[in-house]
VEXGU-228261 format. One line per 2 residues: number of its first residue (from 1); their letters; for each residue x, y, z of C-alpha. Coordinates in nm, 2 decimals, padded with zeros to 4 digits. Each point is the difference from the previous one (the first is absolute). Layout:
<nodes>
NUM) a) X/Y/Z | ... .
</nodes>
This chain:
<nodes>
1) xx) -00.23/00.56/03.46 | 00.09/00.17/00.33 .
3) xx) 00.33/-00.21/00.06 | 00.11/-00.05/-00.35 .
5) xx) 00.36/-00.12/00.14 | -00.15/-00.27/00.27 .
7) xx) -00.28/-00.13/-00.25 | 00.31/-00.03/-00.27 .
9) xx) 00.27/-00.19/00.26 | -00.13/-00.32/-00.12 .
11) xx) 00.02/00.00/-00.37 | 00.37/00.17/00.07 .
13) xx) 00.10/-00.29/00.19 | 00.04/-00.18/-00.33 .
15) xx) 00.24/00.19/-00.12 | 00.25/00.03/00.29 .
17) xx) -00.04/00.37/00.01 | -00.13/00.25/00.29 .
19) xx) -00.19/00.27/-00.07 | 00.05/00.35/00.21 .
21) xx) -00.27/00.21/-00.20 | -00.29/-00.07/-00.21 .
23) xx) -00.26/00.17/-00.19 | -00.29/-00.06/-00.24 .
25) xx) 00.08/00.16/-00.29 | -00.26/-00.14/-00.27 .
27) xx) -00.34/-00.20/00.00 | -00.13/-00.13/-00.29 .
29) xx) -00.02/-00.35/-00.13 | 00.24/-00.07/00.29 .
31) xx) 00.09/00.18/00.28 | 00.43/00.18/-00.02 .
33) xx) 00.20/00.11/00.29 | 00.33/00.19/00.03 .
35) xx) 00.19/-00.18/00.24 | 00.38/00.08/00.18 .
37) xx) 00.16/-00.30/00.03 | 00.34/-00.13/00.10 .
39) xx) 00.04/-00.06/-00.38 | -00.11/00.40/-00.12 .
41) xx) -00.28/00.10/-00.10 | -00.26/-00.26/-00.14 .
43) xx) -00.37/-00.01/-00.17 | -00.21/-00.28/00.16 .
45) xx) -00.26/-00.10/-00.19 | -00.32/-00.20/00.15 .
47) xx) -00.21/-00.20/-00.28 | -00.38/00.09/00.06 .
49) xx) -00.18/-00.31/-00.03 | -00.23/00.05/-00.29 .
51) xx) -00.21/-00.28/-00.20 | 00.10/-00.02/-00.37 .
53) xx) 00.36/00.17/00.03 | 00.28/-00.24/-00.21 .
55) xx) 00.17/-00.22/00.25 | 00.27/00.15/00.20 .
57) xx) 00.28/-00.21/-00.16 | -00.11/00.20/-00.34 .
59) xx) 00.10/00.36/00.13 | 00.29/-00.11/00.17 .
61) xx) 00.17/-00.24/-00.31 | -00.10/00.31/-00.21 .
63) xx) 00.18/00.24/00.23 | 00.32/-00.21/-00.02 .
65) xx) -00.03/-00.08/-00.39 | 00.01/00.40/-00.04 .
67) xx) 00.32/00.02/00.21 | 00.12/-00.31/-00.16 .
69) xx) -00.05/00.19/-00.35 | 00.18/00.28/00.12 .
71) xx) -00.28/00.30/00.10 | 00.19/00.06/00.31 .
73) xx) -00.28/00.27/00.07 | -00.22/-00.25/00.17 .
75) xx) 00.16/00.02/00.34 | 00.16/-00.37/00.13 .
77) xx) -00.18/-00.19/00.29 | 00.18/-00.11/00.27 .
79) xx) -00.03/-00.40/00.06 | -00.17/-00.18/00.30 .
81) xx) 00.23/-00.17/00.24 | -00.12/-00.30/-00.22 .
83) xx) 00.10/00.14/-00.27 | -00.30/00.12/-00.14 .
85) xx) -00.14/00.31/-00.15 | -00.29/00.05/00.20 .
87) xx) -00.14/-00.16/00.32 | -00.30/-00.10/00.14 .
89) xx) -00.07/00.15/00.32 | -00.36/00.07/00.22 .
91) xx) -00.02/00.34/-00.18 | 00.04/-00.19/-00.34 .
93) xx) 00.23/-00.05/-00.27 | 00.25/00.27/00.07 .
95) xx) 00.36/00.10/-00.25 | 00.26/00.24/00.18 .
97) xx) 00.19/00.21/-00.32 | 00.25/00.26/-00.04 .
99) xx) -00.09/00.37/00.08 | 00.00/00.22/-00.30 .
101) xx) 00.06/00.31/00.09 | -00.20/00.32/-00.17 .
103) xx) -00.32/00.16/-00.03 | -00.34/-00.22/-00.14 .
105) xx) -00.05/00.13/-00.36 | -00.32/00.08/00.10 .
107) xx) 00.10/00.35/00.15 | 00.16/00.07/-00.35 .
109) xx) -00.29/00.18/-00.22 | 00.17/00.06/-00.31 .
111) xx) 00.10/-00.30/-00.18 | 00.07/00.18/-00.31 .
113) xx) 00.30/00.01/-00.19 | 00.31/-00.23/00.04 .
115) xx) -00.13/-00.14/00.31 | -00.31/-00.14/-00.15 .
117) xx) 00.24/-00.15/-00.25 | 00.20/-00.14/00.25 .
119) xx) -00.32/-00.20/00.18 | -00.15/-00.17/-00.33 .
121) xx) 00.38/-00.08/-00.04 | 00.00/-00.17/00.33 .
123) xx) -00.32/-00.19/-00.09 | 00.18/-00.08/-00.31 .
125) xx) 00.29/-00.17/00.18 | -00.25/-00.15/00.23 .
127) xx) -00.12/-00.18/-00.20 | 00.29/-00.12/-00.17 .
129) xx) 00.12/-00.16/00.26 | -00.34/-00.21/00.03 .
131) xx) -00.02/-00.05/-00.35 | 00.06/-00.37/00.04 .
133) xx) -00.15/-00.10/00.36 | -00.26/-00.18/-00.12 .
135) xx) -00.19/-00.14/00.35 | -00.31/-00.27/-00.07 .
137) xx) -00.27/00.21/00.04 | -00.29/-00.05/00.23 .
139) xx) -00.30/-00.09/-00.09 | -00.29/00.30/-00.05 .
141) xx) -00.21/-00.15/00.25 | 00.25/00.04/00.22 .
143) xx) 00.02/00.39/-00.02 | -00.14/00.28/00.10 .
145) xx) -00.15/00.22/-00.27 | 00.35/00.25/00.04 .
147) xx) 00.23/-00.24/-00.08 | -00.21/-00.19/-00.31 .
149) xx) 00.23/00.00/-00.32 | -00.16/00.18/-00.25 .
151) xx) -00.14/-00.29/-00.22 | -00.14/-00.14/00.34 .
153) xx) -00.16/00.34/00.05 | -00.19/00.00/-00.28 .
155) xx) -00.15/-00.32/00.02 | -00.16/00.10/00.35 .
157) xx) -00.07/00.38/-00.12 | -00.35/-00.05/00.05 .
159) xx) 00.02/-00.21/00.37 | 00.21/00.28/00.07 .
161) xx) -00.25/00.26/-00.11 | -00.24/-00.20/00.19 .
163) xx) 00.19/00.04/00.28 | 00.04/00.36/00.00 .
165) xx) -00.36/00.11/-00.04 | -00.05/-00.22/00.27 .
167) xx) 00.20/00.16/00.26 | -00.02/00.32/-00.11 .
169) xx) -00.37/00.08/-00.14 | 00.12/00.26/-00.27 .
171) xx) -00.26/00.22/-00.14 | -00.12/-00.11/-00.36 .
173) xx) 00.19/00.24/-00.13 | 00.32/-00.11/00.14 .
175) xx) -00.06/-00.36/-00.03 | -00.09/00.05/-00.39 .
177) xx) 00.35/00.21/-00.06 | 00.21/-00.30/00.18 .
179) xx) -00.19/-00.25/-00.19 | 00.08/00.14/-00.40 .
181) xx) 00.35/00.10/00.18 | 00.08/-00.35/00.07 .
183) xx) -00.18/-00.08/-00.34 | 00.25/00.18/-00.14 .
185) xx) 00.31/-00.11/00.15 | -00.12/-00.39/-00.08 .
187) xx) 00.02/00.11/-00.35 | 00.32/00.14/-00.01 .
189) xx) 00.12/-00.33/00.11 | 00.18/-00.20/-00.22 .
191) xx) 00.04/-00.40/00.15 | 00.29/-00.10/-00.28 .
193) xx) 00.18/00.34/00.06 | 00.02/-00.03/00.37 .
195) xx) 00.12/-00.36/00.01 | 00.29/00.13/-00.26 .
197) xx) 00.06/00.26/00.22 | 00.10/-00.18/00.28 .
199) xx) 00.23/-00.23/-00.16 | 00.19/00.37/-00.15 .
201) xx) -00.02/00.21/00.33 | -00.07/-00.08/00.35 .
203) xx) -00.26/-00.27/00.18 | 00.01/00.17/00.33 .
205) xx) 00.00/00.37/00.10 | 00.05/00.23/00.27 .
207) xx) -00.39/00.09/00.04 | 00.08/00.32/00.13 .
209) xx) 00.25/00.25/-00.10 | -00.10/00.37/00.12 .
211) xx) 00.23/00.28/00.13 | -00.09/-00.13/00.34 .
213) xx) 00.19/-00.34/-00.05 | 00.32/00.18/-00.10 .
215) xx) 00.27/00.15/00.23 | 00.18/00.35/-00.07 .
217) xx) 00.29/00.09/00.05 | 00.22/00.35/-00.10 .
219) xx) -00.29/-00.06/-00.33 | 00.09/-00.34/-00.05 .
221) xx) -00.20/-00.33/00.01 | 00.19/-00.21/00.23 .
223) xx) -00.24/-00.26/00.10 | -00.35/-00.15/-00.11 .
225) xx) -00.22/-00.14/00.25 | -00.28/-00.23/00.06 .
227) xx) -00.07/-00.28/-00.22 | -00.34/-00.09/00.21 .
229) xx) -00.17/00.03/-00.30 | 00.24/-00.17/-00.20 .
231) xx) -00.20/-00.31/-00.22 | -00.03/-00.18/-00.33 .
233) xx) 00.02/00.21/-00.30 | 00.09/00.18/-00.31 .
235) xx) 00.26/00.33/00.02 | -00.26/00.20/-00.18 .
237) xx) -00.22/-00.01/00.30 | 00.29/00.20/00.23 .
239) xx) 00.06/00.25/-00.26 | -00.36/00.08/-00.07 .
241) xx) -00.06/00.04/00.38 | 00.31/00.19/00.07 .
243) xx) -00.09/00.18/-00.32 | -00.29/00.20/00.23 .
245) xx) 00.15/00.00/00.33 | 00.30/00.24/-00.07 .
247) xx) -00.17/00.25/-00.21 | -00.26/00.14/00.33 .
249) xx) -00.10/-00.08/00.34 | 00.08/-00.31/00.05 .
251) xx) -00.27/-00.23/-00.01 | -00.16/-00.11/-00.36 .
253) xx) -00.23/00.29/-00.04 | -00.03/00.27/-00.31 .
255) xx) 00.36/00.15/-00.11 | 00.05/00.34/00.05 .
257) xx) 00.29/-00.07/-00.26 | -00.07/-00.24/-00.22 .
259) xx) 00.34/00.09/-00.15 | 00.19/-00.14/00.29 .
261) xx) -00.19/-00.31/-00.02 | 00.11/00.03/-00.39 .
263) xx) 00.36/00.08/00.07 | -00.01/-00.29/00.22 .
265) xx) -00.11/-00.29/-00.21 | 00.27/00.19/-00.25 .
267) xx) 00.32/-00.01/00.19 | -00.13/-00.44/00.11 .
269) xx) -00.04/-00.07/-00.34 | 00.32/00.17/-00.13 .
271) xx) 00.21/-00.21/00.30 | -00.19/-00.31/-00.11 .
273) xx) -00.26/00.00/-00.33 | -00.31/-00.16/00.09 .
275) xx) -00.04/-00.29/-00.28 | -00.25/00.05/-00.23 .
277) xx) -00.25/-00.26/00.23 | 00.06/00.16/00.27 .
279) xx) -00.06/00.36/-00.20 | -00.34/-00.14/-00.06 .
281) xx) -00.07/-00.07/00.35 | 00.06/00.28/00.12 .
283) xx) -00.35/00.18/-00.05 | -00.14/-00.31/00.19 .
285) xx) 00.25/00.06/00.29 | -00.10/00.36/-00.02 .
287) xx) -00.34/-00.05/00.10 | 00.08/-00.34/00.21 .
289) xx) 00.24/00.16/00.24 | -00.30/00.31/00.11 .
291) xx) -00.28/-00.28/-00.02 | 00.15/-00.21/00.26 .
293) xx) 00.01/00.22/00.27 | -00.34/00.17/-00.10 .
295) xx) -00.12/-00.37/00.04 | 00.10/00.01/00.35 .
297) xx) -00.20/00.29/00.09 | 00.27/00.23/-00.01 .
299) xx) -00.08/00.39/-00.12 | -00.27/-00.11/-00.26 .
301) xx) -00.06/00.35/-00.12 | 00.39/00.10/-00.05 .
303) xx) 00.08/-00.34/-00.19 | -00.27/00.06/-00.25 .
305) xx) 00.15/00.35/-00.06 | 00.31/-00.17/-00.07 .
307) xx) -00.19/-00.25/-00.27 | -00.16/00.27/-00.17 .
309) xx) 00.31/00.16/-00.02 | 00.15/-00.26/-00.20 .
311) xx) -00.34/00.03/-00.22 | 00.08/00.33/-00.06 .
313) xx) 00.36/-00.04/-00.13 | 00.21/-00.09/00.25 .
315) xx) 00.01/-00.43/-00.12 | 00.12/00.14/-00.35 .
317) xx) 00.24/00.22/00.14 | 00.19/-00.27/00.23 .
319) xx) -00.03/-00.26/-00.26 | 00.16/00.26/-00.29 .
321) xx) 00.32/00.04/00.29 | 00.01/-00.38/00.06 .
323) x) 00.06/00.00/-00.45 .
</nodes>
């Protein structure tokens, strides 16, 4: 966008606020800008129109239910002149927050030590404060393949296989290793423990929790980021994703420590003990959370690394530090 600050006036206007300086910071699911305004500094977030996504309203009364439950680390939106949370504008649905000010967790490469501790605690607390926001959930032929609940998932694994060798044309080879993958995370599945396990942890989760959603600041984690992948479902699914984005590159590919992916699911658990349903699920979400992505088309090759991986040793060893 060559004029960020003129092509932004008109979703400011419903907040009573002018702008001075704008930049775009972020584009992902939705498109982030940096702006100076007569308020301070401010994110403005633009919703990306994309089929299947939960409906607005969902992220938003999520966003406030955290805030509500006291994780202060989500940073407050600023209301529409309205009154509202977000507006709809010619850009799209648009949410003016609070600055947080720091560094994106993603230029931190060691998440070692205490401060690997300190984000699975963070997850922890997220969590918590969602524990009982339980939103009617949308029906699974109303989503897009990403944001499918886990027992929705299964029953379409094979449209969705289907769909993949379709718009990708894997070699033989490939499409016979995603095919016994998937086999096998439709077997760790366990219907009566997930259903359990909702009704003990979490129905809804972040979706995405990766250094690069979290703000640093002096070595601290003073704010958490995009929920545009927020959506319906069990805790477990968080940790086990989070579980392999802080131990490498980020990016659910192989671990070049596979103890900090470990450590990780450790230092959760030891904040907040998985139940033993949602212990049971967690070789399921292992697989489920690499799958999903791989499904989309994205880095095949690297994904099924990070499945063999877990053949190899690494499931046992993150369901022995979830014990």
């Amino acid at each position: 966008m060559k004029t960020p600050l003129r092509a932004l006036e008109p979703a400011l206007q419903h907040y009573g606020v002018k702008a001075s300086a704008a930049r775009q910071i972020h584009e992902g699911f939705n498109y982030h800008f940096q702006l100076t305004t007569s308020a301070g500094e401010k994110r403005l977030i633009v919703f990306r129109r994309q089929p299947g996504k939960p409906p607005r309203d969902f992220q938003f009364n999520l966003w406030q239910h955290m805030r509500a439950g006291g994780f202060t680390l989500i940073p407050p939106t600023l209301k529409t002149a309205s009154g509202r949370d977000y507006a709809g504008t010619p850009l799209g649905t648009v949410a003016l927050v609070d600055w947080v000010p720091g560094q994106s967790g993603s230029t931190h490469r060691d998440w070692s030590g205490p401060l690997l501790s300190d984000a699975a605690g963070v997850l922890a607390d997220l969590h918590a404060a969602v524990r009982d926001f339980r939103p009617e959930r949308a029906g699974a032929d109303q989503l897009a393949p990403l944001y499918l609940p886990a027992d929705a998932w299964v029953d379409r694994s094979e449209a969705l296989f289907a769909d993949f060798c379709d718009r990708t044309a894997p070699t033989a080879g490939v499409a016979d290793a995603v095919r016994m993958q998937m086999q096998g995370a439709r077997d760790r599945f366990d219907g009566a423990a997930y259903r359990t396990a909702l009704e003990a942890g979490t129905a809804v989760v972040h979706g995405d929790y990766r250094p690069g959603n979290l703000v640093l600041d002096d070595g601290r984690i003073v704010g958490v980021l995009d929920l545009d992948a927020a959506f319906w479902e069990s805790r477990v699914y968080d940790v086990a994703y989070a579980a392999f984005q802080f131990a490498g590159d980020e990016g659910v590919y192989p671990q070049p420590s596979a103890a900090t992916a470990v450590d990780f699911v450790r230092h959760y658990t030891q904040r907040w003990p998985l139940t033993p349903a949602e212990r049971a699920l967690l070789p399921f979400f292992l697989r489920q959370v690499v799958l999903k992505r791989l499904l989309a088309g994205h880095d095949t090759e690297p994904r099924l690394a990070l499945l063999e991986q877990l053949d190899n040793g690494l499931e046992e060893d993150l369901v022995r530090a979830a014990a």
